[in-house]
C-alpha positions in Angstrom: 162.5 228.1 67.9 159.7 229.8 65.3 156.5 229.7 66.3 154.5 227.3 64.4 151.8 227.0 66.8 148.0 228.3 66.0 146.8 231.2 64.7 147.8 229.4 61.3 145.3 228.7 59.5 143.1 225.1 60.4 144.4 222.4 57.7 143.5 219.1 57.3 145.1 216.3 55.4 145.3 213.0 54.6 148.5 210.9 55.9 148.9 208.0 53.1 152.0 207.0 55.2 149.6 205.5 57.8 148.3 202.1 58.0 145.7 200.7 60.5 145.5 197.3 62.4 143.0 195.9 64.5 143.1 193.5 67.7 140.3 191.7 68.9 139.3 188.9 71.3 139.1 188.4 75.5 143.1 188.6 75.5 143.7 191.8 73.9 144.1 194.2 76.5 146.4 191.6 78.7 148.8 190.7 75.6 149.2 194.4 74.8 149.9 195.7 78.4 152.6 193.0 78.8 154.5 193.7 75.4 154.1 197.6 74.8 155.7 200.9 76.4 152.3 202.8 78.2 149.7 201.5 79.8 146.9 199.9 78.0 144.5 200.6 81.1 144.1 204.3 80.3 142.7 203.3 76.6 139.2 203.9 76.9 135.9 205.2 74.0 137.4 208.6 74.7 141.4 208.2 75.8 143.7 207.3 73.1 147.7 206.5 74.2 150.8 206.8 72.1 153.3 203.9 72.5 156.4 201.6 71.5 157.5 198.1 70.7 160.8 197.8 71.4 163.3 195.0 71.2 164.1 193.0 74.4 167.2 195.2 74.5 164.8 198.5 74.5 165.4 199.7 71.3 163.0 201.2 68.7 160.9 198.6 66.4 157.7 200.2 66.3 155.6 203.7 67.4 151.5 203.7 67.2 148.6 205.2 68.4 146.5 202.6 70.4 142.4 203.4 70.6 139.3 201.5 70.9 137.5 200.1 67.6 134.9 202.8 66.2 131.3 200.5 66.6 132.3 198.2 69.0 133.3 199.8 72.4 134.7 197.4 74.5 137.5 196.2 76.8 138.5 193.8 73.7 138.3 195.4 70.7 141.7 197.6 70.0 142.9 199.8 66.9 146.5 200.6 66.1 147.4 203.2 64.0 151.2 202.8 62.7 153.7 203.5 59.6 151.9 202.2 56.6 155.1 200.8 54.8 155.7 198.8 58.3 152.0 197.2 58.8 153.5 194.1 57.6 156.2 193.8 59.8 154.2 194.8 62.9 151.3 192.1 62.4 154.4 189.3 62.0 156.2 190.2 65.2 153.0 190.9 66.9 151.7 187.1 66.1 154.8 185.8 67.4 154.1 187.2 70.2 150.6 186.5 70.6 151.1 182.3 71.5 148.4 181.0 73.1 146.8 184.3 74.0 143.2 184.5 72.3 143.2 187.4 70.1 142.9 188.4 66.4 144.7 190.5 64.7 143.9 192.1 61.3 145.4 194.5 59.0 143.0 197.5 57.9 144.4 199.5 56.0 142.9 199.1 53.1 139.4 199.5 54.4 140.0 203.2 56.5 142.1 206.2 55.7 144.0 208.6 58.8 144.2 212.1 58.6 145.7 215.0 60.2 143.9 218.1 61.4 146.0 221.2 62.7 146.0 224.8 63.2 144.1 227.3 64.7 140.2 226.2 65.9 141.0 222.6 65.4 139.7 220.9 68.7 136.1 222.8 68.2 135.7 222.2 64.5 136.2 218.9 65.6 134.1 218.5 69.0 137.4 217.6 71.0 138.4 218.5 74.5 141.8 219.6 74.1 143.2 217.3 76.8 146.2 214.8 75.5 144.1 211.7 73.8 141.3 212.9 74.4 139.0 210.4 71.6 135.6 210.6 69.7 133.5 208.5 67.8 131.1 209.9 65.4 129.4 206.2 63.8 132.5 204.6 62.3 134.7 207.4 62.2 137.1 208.3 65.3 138.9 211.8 65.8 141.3 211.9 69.0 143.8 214.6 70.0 147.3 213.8 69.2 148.5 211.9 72.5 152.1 213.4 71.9 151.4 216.8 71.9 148.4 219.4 72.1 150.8 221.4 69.0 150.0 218.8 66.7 146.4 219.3 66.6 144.1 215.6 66.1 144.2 212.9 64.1 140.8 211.4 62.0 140.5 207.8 61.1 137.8 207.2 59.1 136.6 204.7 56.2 137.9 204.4 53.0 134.6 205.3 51.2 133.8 208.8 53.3 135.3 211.5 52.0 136.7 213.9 55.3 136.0 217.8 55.5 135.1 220.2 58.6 133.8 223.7 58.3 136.5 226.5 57.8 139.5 224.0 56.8 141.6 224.3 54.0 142.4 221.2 52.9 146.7 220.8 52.8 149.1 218.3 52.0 151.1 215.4 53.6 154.0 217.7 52.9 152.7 220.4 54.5 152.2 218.4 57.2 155.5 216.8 57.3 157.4 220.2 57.5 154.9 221.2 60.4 156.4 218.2 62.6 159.6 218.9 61.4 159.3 222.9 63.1 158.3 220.8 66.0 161.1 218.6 66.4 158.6 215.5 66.2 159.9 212.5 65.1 158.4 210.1 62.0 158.6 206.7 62.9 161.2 204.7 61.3 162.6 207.7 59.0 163.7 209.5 61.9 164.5 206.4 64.5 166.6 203.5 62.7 165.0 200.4 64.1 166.9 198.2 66.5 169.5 200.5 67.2 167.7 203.6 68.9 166.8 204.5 72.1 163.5 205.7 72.7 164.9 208.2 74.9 167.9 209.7 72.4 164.0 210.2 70.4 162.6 212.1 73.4 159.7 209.8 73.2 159.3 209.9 77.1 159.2 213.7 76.9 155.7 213.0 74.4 154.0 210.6 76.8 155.2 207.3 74.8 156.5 205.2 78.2 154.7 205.0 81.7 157.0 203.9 84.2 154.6 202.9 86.7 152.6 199.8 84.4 155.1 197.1 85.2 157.2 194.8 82.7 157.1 194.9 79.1 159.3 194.3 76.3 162.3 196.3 76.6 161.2 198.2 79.9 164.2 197.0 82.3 166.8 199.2 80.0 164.4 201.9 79.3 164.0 202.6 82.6 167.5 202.0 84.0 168.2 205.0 81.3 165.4 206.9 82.9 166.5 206.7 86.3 170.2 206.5 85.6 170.2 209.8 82.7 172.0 207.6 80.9 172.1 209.7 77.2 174.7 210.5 75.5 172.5 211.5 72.2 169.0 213.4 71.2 167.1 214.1 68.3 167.0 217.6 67.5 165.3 219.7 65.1 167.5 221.8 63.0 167.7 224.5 60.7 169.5 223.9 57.6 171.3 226.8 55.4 171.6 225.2 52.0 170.6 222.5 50.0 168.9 219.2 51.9 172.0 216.6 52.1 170.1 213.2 52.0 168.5 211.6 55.0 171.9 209.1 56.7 174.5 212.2 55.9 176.6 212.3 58.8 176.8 215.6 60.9 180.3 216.8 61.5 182.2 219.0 64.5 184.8 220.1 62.4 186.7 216.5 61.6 184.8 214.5 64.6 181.5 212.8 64.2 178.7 214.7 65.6 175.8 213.0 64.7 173.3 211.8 61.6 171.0 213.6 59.5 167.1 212.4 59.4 164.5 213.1 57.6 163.9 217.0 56.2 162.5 219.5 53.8 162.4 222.9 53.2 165.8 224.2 54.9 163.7 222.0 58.2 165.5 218.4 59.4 165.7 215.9 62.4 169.7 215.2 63.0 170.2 212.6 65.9 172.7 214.9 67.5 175.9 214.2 70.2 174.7 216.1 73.3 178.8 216.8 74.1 179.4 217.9 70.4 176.4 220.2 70.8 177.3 222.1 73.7 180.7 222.6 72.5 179.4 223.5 69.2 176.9 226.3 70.8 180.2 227.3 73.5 183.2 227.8 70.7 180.9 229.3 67.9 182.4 225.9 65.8 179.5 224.9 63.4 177.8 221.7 62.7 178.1 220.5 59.2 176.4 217.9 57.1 178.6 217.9 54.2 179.1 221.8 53.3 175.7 222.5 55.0 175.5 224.4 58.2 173.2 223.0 61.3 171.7 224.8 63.4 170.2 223.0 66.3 167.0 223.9 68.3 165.6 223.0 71.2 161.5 222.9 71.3 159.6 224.1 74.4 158.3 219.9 74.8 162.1 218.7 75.4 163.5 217.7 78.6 167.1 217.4 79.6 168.1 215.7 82.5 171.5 214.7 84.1 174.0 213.0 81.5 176.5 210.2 81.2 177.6 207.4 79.1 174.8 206.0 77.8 174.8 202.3 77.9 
């Protein structure tokens, strides 16, 4: 795959498509740990985790970042970062499941902005250790290495009324963002993982540190990790390189006349294409090409993802 790893040049930018919540209150940290994919233990002032609501059945509602609330360090108080356009939705299905359980949750959005920092120099321009998570708070603004993967650099949350710059960054866009995750084969939320119908797995969200398999029940957890321990996949999400004009995000990709998967999200001759690990392999062994309407495919595999034994999935 092309190398889009430092010595680019360090970019920062701001990620609209973000929205922020926060939890509060004695319960927090027990409601969490019971209802999400990692382990709420290892969020700490200077350890973010990334991690997943999923339904009962174990597939994908929800992805976030989970760290602890800039001015306020303690065991209680807990920020989400999430998809913006979906802030809504989480706070519902995260009251419902909140009961009796005494916390508080509030949407903040409005009040903070998220960016993304990336490229070459980013972790000292920043003051971050490299390590996965790794978090800082700097009054109320918090900067924490990207928990998924060291590639993608840090992400700052900060308020809405401080404007964000480091020395030596060029400031870039969303897009330019967007097609660096893309050359990274990193998954966006909801655009590239239809809700209540994919696996976290098929997303290779265990290979970027969303699920711990050691924390004990959660929502979803008994498939998850029967898929896990079984290699129960059938499909992955793949980066791709596209020769031709972007077909639309839902374009199916074809094996000559047989279904070999579904386009995501893309730009720039870049895409995600949830993918048919059989069709693959017989794509890459006959020479036969992929196709999303008269566009070639061209899957890749980045150095982060995993394959393990395969069967039906369930």
């Amino acid at each position: 795959m092309p190398n889009v790893a430092p010595p680019f040049s360090l970019r920062i930018t701001p990620l609209p498509n973000r929205g922020l919540i926060s939890l509060d209150g004695p319960d927090t940290r027990n409601f969490l740990q019971n209802l999400v994919s990692n382990d709420i233990r290892k969020v700490a002032a200077h350890r973010a985790i990334y991690a997943l609501l999923l339904t009962p059945q174990g597939k994908f509602m929800h992805d976030f970042f989970i760290l602890e609330q800039p001015d306020e360090q303690t065991d209680t108080s807990i920020l989400v970062e999430c998809e913006r356009s979906r802030v809504e939705d989480l706070v519902r299905r995260l009251t419902l499941y909140r009961l009796r359980a005494d916390v508080v949750i509030k949407d903040l959005t409005e009040h903070y902005h998220v960016y993304a920092a990336f490229g070459s120099g980013v972790f000292t321009a920043l003051g971050l250790e490299s390590s996965l998570g790794f978090a800082k708070t700097s009054g109320r603004t918090l900067s924490f290495v990207d928990p998924r993967l060291s590639e993608l650099g840090a992400r700052v949350i900060a308020p809405a009324d401080q404007k964000i710059s480091f020395s030596g960054a060029e400031t870039a866009s969303s897009s330019d963002y967007d097609m660096f995750r893309l050359a990274l084969g990193i998954p966006d939320g909801s655009r590239d993982m239809e809700t209540e119908r994919t696996f976290p797995l098929e997303a290779g969200l265990e290979d970027l540190n969303a699920i711990d398999y050691g924390k004990g029940c959660y929502v979803g957890q008994e498939l998850t990790a029967r898929t896990h321990y079984r290699g129960t996949l059938r499909k992955r999400l793949f980066p791709v390189a596209v020769q031709g004009p972007l077909p639309e995000s839902g374009t199916d990709v074809m094996l000559g006349d047989r279904l070999a998967g579904e386009l995501r999200s893309g730009q720039d001759g870049r895409a995600l294409a949830l993918l048919r690990l059989e069709q693959v392999e017989e794509s890459q062994r006959t020479g036969i090409p992929l196709k999303a309407g008269s566009v070639l495919l061209t899957p890749e595999t980045p150095n982060w993802m995993r394959f393990r034994d395969k069967a039906e999935s369930p």
